[in-house]
N, C-alpha and C positions, 0 to 999 in steps of 0.2 A: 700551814699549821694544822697539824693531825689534833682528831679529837681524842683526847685521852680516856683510853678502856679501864684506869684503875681507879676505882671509886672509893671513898672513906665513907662510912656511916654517915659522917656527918654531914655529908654533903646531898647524897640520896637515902629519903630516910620513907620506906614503904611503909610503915606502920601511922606516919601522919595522913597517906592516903585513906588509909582504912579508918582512919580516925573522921576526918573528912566527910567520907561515904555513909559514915553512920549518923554525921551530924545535919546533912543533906537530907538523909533519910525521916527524921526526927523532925524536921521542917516543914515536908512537903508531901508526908502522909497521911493517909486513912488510919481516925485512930481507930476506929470500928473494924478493919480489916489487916491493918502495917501493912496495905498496900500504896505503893507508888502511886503518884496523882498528877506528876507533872504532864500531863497531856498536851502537844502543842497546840499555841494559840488562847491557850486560856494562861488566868492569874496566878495559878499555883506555879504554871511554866517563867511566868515571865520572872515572881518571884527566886525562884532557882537560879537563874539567869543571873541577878543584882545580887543574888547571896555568893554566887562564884566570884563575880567581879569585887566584891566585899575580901576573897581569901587573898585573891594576888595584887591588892593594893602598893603594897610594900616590894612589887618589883618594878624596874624600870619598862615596863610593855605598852606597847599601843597597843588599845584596844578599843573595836570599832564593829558594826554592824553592817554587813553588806545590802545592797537592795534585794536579797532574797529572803533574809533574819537572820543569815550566818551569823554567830560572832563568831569575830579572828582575835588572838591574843601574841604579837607578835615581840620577838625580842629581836632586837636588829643584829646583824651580825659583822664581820667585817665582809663579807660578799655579799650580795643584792641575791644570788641563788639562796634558793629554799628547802628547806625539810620541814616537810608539813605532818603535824599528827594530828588526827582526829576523828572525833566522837560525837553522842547527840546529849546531850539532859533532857529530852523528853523522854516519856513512860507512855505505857499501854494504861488504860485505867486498871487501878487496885494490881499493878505490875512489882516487877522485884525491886531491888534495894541497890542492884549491879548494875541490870542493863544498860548500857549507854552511856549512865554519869561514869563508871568505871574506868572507860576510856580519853574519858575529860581529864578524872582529876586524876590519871597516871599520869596523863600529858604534863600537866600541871605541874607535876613533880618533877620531870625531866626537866621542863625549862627552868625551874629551880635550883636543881643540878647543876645544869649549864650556863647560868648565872654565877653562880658561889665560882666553879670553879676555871671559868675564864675573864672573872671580874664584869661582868655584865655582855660581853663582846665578845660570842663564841665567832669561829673561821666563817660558819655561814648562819643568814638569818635562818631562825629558827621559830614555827607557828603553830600555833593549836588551836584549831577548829571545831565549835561549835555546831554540827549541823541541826538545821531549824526543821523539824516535823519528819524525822526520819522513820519512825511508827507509822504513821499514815493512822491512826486509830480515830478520830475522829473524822475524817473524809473521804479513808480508805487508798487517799495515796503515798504511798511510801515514799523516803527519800525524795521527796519537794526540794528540800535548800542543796541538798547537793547536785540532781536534777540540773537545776534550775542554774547551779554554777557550773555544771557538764556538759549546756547546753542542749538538753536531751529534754526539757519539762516545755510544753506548751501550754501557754496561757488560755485558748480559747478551746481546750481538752479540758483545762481543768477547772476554770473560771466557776461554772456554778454546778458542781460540788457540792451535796448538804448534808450539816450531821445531822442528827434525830431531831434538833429544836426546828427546823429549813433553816438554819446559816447557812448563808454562801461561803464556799472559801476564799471567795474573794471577797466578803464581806471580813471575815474573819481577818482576814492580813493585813488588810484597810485597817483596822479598830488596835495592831499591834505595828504601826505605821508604817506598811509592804502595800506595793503598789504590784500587781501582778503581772503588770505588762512592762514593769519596768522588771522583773525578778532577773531577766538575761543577764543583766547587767554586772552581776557576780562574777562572771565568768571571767574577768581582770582580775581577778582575788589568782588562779592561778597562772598568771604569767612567768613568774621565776620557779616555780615549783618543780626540785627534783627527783624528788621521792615523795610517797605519801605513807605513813604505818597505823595501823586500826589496831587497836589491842581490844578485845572485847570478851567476855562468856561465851562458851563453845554454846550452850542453851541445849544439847543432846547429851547422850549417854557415851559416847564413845571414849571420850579420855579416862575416866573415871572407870568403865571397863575394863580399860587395857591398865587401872594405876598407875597414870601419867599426868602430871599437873600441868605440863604446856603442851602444845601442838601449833603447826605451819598449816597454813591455811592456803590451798592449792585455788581457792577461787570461788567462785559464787555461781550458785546453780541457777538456772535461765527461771523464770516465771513466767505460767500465761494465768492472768485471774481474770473471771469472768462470772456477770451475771445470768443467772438463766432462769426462766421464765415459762413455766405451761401451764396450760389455758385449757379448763377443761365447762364442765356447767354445774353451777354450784344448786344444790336439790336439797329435798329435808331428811335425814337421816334417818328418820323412823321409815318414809315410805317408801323410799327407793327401793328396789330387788336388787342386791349385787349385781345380777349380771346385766345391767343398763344404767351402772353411776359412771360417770368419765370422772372421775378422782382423781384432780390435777398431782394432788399431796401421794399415790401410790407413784407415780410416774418420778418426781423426788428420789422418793422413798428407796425404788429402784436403783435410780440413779448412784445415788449414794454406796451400796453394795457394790454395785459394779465398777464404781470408780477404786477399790478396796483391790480386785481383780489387776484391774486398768496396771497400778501401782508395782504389783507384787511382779507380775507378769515385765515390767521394764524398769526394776530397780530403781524406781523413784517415789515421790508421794504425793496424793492426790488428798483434799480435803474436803470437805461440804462444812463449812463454817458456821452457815446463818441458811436456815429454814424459814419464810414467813408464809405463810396460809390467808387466805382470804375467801368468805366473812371472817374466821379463822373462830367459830365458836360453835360449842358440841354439838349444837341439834344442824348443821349444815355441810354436806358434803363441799370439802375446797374445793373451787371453782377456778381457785388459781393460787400456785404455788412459787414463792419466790425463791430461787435459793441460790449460794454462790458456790464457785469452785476456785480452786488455787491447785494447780499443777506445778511440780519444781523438777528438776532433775540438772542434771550438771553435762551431758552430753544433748546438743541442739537436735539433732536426729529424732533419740527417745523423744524428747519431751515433746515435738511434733507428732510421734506417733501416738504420743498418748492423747493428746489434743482430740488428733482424728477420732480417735477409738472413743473416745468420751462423748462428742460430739455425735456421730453415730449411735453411741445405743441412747442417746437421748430421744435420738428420733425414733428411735426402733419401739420404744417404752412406748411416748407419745401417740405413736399410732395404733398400738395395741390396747391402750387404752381408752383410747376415743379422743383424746388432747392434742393439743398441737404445742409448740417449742417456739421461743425465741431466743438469743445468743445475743447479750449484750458486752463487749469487751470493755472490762473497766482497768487493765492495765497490763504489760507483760515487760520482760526483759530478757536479753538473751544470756546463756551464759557466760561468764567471764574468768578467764584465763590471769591470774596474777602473775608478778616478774619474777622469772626463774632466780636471778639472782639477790634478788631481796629473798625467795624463799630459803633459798640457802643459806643465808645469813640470818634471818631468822630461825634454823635450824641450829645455825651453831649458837645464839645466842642460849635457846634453849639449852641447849645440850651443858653452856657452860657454868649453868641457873640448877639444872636438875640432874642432870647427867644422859637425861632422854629427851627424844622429843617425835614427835606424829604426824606424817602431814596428808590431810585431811580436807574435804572439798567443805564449804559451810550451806546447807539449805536454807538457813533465814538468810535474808538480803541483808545488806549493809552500804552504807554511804561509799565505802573502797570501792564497790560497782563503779559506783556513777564516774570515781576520780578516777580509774582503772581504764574506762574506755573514753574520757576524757583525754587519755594518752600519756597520765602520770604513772611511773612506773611506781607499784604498790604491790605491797604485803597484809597480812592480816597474822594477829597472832590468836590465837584461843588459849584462855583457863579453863579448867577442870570445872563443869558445874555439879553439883550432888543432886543424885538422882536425876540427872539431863532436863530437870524443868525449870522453865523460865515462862515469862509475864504471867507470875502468879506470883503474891506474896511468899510462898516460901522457896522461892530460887535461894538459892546461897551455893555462898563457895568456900572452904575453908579457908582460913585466914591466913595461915602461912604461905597457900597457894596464892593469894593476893598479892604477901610480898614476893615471892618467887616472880610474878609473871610483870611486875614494877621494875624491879631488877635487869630481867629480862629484854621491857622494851627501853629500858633506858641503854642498855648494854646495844642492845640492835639499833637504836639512835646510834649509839658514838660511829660505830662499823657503818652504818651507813653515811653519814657524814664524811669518814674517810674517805670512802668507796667515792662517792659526788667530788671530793676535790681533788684523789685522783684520775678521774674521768673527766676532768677541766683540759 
């Protein structure tokens, strides 16, 4: 039984998504800023969590938590094979209004869809995933719960972890009832899974450039992120002579510039994030300067090269300043290649939504990574964001591109459910 590509209004209705997203919004924000607050691990998240499971009351779904904090929202199907979509409801602090939950409650909608119009029992089950701390904003690591269900997340890497109060992550997970040494344990969540679909904000400029509301999403650019660390002698600021301060904070400072270079020089991007300085107050030269780097690029080669070359003039800095370096790795991933044939088909759905469509590599991370080299064949779709910012309160997307790209992964739902049970 083929899933059927002709859709009535009534059946999928994008405008209750956006309806949804605003009332989500309205919940779980900053009234000081309208910015997003669902941070995982804390109550505004979990909140969010018990407000979604509040909208799909009224459908027939199991719904359930894995031992990583996924929730899975499934509707059975007449096959025990899978099509998974999924998204995160956590936010960055004081974050957009889209990020993440956007990919929940389209999902949301699909199965709604696919409910009305195969009376509860589409040809295969059908799930949408929750993933748990995909932001990484409070502990700095990304993609934990789908990690962690890709088999790819180690517990005694990531175990203690602290955000600015000292929580442990594993303190943290514990208090939202995750055992961290049991998180592997997710990884049953994809046994029947035949496809996986991300719909998310592009979060760049490039759709919106070209005046295109959807784009195909070719893959996910590698990450190496890292702490780095020089150590210079911290002295009083009034007496020191310039030429005998070891000023850990110029060695930084440097850094920073030439990582700008690093970037331009192999088409990728390089970041200096978070600066701390230590005594880190006026009258004392820093004596030690904290600060991180995030490298992305979507070719493994570059992104290596740029590594080296970052690495390198750190030391080069460091010794010319009288400081010395340390290199702490706090996490990386390689790049990730999505299924040609899901892109394709997410091309045509676009194309059948817009008339156009773009396909484009994505530099932020996404939970598709993890399901991607987990071995589920996956797609990612992009909407159009204005002005290419995201985790800031004023991300936004225009509205009608919201229903466009609703439309869209419901339409690349049906096509790929065909595609799965002719490939049985």
């Amino acid at each position: 039984m083929a899933a059927s590509k002709s859709k009535t209004p009534s059946l999928l209705q994008p405008k209750r998504t956006i309806a949804e997203l605003r009332e989500l919004h309205q919940l779980t924000s900053n009234p000081a800023t309208n910015g997003a607050m669902r941070v995982a691990w804390t109550d505004t998240w979990l909140q969010a969590r018990e407000w979604l499971k509040s909208r799909v009351a009224d459908l027939p779904l199991e719904i359930h938590n894995d031992e990583a904090g996924n929730t899975w929202y499934t509707l059975p199907g007449a096959s025990k094979t899978t099509l998974l979509i999924g998204g995160h409801m956590d936010s960055v602090p004081n974050g957009g209004w889209l990020d993440g939950c956007l990919n929940v409650l389209a999902g949301i909608e699909v199965l709604r869809r696919l409910h009305a119009e195969f009376n509860g029992r589409p040809p295969l089950t059908v799930r949408v995933v929750d993933w748990a701390d995909e932001e990484g904003a409070r502990f700095g690591r990304s993609l934990l719960g789908s990690s962690a269900c890709a088999g790819t997340m180690v517990p005694d890497i990531e175990r203690n972890r602290k955000d600015k109060q000292g929580i442990t992550i594993e303190e943290a997970l514990k208090r939202c009832g995750i055992d961290i040494d049991n998180a592997h344990k997710a990884g049953k969540e994809l046994k029947n899974a035949a496809a996986y679909l991300e719909l998310h904000i592009e979060q760049g400029p490039v759709l919106e450039r070209m005046k295109l509301p959807l784009g195909t999403v070719l893959g996910t650019c590698g990450v190496e992120r890292w702490s780095i660390t020089f150590t210079g002698q911290t002295a009083h600021s009034g007496s020191t002579p310039m030429d005998v301060r070891r000023d850990a904070l110029a060695c930084a400072a440097r850094l920073e510039l030439e990582i700008r270079e690093i970037a331009k020089r192999h088409g990728g991007v390089c970041t200096m994030g978070s600066v701390v300085t230590r005594p880190g107050i006026p009258t004392a030269i820093a004596g030690e300067a904290e600060c991180s780097l995030d490298q992305r690029h979507i070719d493994a080669k570059a992104l290596r090269a740029m590594f080296r070359e970052a690495q390198a003039a750190s030391k080069r800095f460091a010794k010319e300043e009288g400081c010395t370096v340390a290199w702490n790795k706090l996490w990386n991933i390689e790049p990730i290649a999505f299924n040609k044939k899901l892109i394709e088909m997410c091309d045509e759905a676009n194309i059948a939504v817009s008339g156009k469509s773009h396909r484009l590599p994505s530099g932020p991370l996404h939970d598709a990574a993890e399901i991607s080299r987990a071995g589920v064949p996956t797609v990612m779709m992009f909407v159009q964001s204005l002005r290419g910012i995201s985790h800031n309160p004023i991300e936004d997307t225009k509205e009608r591109h919201i229903e466009m790209c609703v439309e869209s992964l419901d339409r690349l739902a049906s096509a790929t459910i065909d595609w799965i049970i002719k490939s049985k």
